[in-house]
N, C-alpha and C positions, 0 to 999 in steps of 0.2 A: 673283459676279465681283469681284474686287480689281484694284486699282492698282497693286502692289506694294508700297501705300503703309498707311497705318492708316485711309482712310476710303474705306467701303465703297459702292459704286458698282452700282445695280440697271441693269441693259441690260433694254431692252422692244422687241420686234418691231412694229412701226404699218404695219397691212399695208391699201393700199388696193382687194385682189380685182382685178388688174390682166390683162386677157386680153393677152398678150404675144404678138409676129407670127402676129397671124391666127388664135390658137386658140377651141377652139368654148369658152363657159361651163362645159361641164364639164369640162374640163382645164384651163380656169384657177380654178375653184375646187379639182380634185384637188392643184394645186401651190402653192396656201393652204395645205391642209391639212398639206403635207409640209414648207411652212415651219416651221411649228408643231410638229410633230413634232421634226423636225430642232431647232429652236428649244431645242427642250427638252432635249434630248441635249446640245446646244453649253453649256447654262448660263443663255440668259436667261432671266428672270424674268417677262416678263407676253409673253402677246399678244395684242394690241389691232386690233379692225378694225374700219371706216367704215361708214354708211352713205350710200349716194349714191345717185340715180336717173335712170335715163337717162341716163347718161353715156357719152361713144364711151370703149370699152377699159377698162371699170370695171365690176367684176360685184358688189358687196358693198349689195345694197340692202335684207339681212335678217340684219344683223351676231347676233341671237340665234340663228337656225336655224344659221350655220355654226358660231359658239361651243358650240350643243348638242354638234355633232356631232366639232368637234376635239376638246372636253371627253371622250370616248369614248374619244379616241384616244391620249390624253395620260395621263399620273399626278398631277403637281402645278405643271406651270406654268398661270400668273395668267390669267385671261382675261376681257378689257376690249372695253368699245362706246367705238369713238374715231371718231364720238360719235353717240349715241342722235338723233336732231333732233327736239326735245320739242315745239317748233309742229306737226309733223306727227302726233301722238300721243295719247291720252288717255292721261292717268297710270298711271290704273288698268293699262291695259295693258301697258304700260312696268315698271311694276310686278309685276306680277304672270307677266310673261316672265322678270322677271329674277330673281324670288323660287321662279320655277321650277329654273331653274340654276343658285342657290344652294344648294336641296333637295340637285341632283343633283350637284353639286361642292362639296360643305361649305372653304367656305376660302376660293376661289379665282373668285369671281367679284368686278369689277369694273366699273362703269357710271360711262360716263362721257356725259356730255349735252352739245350745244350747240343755237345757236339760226342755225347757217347755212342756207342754201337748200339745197344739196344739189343741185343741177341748175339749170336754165334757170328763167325768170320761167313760162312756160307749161305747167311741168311742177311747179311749184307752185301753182299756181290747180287743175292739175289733183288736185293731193292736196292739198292744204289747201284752196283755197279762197281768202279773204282771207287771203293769209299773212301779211301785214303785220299784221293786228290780230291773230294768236294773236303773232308776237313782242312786242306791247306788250301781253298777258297771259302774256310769260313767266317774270316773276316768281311770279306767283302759281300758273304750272303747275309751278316747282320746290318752294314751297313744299306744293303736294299732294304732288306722287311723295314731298319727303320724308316727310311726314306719314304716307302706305302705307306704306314700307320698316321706320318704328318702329311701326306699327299701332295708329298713332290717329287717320285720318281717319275722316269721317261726314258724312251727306249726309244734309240734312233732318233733322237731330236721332237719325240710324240710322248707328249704327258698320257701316264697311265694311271689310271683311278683301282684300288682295290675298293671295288664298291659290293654294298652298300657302305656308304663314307658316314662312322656312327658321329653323333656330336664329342661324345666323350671317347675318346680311341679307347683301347687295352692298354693296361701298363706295363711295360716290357723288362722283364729282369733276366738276366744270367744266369744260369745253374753251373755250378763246378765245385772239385775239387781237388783243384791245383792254383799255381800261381799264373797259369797262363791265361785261363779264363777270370780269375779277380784283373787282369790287366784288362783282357778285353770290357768286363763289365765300367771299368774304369773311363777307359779311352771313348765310347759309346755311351758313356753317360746315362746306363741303366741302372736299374737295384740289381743287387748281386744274393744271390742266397749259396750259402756253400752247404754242402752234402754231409755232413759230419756221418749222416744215418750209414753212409757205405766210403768212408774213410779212416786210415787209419791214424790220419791230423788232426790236433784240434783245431787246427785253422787261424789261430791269434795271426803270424805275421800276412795272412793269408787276405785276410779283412781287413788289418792295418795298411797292406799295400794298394788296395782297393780303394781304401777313406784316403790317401796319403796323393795316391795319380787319379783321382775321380774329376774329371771334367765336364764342367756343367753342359746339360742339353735341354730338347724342350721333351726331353722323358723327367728330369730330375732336378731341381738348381741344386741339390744336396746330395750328397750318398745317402745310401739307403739299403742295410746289409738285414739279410737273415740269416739264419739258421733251421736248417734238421735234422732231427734227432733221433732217435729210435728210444722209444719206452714202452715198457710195460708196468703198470700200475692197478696193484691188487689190492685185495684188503687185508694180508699181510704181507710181509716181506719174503716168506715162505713158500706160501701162493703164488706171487709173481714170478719169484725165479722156478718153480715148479710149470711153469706156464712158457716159460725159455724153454725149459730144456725138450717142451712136447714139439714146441713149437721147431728146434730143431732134428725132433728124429720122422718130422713130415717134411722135412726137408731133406733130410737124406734120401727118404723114399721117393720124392718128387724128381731129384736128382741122380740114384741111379748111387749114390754114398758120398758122394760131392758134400760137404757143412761145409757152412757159412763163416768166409773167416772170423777168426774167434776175436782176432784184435780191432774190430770194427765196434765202434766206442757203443753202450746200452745205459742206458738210466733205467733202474729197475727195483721197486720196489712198493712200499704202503703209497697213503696220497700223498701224507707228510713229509717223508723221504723225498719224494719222485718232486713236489713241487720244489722244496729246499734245494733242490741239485738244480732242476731248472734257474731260480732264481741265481744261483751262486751261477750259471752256465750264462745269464742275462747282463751277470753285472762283469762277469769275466772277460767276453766276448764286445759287449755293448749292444747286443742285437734283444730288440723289444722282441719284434716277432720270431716266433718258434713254430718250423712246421713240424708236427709230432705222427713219426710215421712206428707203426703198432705191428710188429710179428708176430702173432700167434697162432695156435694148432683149432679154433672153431671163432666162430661168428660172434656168440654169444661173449668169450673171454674180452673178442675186440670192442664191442658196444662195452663192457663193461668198464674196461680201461682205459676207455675216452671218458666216460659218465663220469666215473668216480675223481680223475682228473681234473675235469672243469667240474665238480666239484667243490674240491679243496680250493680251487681258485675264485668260486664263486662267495667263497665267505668272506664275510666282512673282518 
C-alpha cells in the first residue's frame, strides 16, 4: 500500500477473535479467518492475532493454532502472535510452535511476545501460577526463545534444538506499552511495536528510547518500530462514529457495564480523514507499519472498515 506519496506504508490487520452479537466460537473464529483472507485480497501486509483468556466476547487464546490454519488458507500475507504472553509459556514451546510455522510458511511468520496478564488475576494463578515471579524472569525467558530461534540454547551443558529448525526463523518483536518493554525490545535487539490501540501515550519518547538504546542482533542490525491503532473507517464521518458508540454499548453488555476507557486514543472517521491521521501518525511517530485493530458491534461494519481503508490506500 502507498500514500500516493514516495514512502511506503505496510497496513496490518490486529485482530482480537472477537464473538460479535451473541455468535457461538465457531463463527467467530470462521469470520477471523475470512478477515484474513479478505485481508490479503485488499493488500494488507501482516495478520496478527492475541492471545487472551477467559475473556467475555474474546475467542483468540491459541493465536498459533488459528495462524496454522489461516496460513492454509492464504498465499503470502504475514502472520503475527500480537502477542505470545511469555510468563505463561516455556520457551521451548513458544519456540518450537512457531519454528513449526515457519517450516510450513517459509517467509511469513512473525512472533511477537509480551508480558500482559491476558485475563483476570484468578485466571492467571490459574495458568501461571505466581505470575508475578515468571514476569520478573521475563527477561531471561526472552533471552531463551531468542537463543532457540538461532539454535544455540543448552541445558546442562546439552545443546537443545526447538525443532523442526525452519530455514528462515520467525521474526521476533516486543509488544508494550511502556518504557520498560521499548528498553527490553532495545537491549534484545527485536522490532518493537507499541500498543497505542490500549494506551493512553502516544508513545514518541517511548519509540525514541527504543531507536536511541536498540542494540544490534541477529533478529535486527537496525531498529524496527510499529505501531497500533484502533480505527474505524466509514463512509461518513457520521457513520463511523455511530458505529463507536454501538460498538461500545456491546461492550458494556459483554462486561456486565464495565466501557472501555474513553482516553484510549481512536482514529475515526471517512477514508479520507482516517488515512490523512494515519499518515500524519506515520510521519509523527516514524513507524511505516501500522497494525490497524477495528472495534466494532457486527462482522459486516469490520470487513467494511478494513475494505474501505485499504482502499483509499490503494489509490494512486
Amino acid at each position: 500500500m502507498n500514500q500516493g506519496g514516495s514512502k511506503h506504508i505496510e497496513l496490518g490487520i490486529l485482530d482480537l477473535v472477537p464473538s460479535l452479537m451473541g455468535v457461538s466460537a465457531e463463527e467467530a473464529l470462521r469470520q477471523s479467518v475470512q478477515l484474513a483472507i479478505q485481508g490479503e485480497k485488499w493488500g494488507y501486509q501482516r495478520y496478527w492475532t492475541s492471545e487472551h483468556h477467559n475473556l467475555p466476547g474474546t475467542e483468540s487464546a491459541s493465536p498459533e493454532v488459528l495462524l496454522s490454519h489461516i496460513g492454509a488458507k492464504t498465499e503470502r500475507i504475514k502472520l503475527g502472535s500480537g502477542a505470545v504472553l511469555l510468563p505463561y509459556h516455556h520457551p521451548i514451546r513458544v519456540a518450537e510452535h512457531y519454528h513449526m510455522l515457519a517450516a510450513l510458511y517459509p517467509g511469513r511468520i512473525e512472533l511477537g511476545i509480551g508480558r500482559a496478564p491476558g485475563g483476570s488475576a484468578h485466571l492467571s494463578m490459574a495458568l501461571a501460577g505466581n505470575y508475578l515471579e515468571k514476569v520478573v524472569q521475563y527477561p531471561e525467558l526472552i533471552k531463551q526463545l531468542q537463543d532457540l530461534l538461532h539454535s544455540r540454547y543448552s541445558f546442562d551443558g546439552e545443546p537443545i534444538l526447538a525443532k523442526p529448525v525452519p530455514e528462515t526463523p520467525p521474526s521476533l518483536w516486543l509488544l508494550g506499552t511502556n518504557v520498560k518493554s521499548a528498553e527490553y525490545a532495545a537491549k534484545f535487539g527485536t522490532g518493537y511495536v507499541f500498543g497505542q490501540f490500549m494506551s493512553e501515550q502516544n508513545g514518541l519518547d517511548i519509540l525514541q528510547k527504543y531507536r536511541e538504546q536498540f542494540v544490534p542482533s541477529e533478529n535486527l542490525a537496525e531498529p524496527k518500530a510499529s505501531i497500533a491503532v484502533n480505527v474505524i473507517c466509514a463512509s461518513s464521518a457520521d457513520e463511523a462514529h455511530s458505529w463507536k458508540e454501538e460498538a461500545l454499548i456491546l461492550h458494556r453488555k459483554l462486561t456486565g457495564g464495565i466501557t472501555e476507557v474513553p482516553s484510549y486514543s481512536s482514529i475515526i472517521g471517512h477514508p479520507k480523514e482516517v488515512k490523512q491521521e494515519l499518515l500524519e501518525l506515520v510521519n509523527t511517530t516514524g513507524c511505516n507499519q501500522i497494525l490497524i485493530s477495528t472495534r466494532v458491534a457486527s462482522y459486516e461494519q469490520r470487513l467494511l472498515s478494513y475494505r474501505l481503508l485499504a482502499e483509499e490506500f490503494n489509490k494512486a
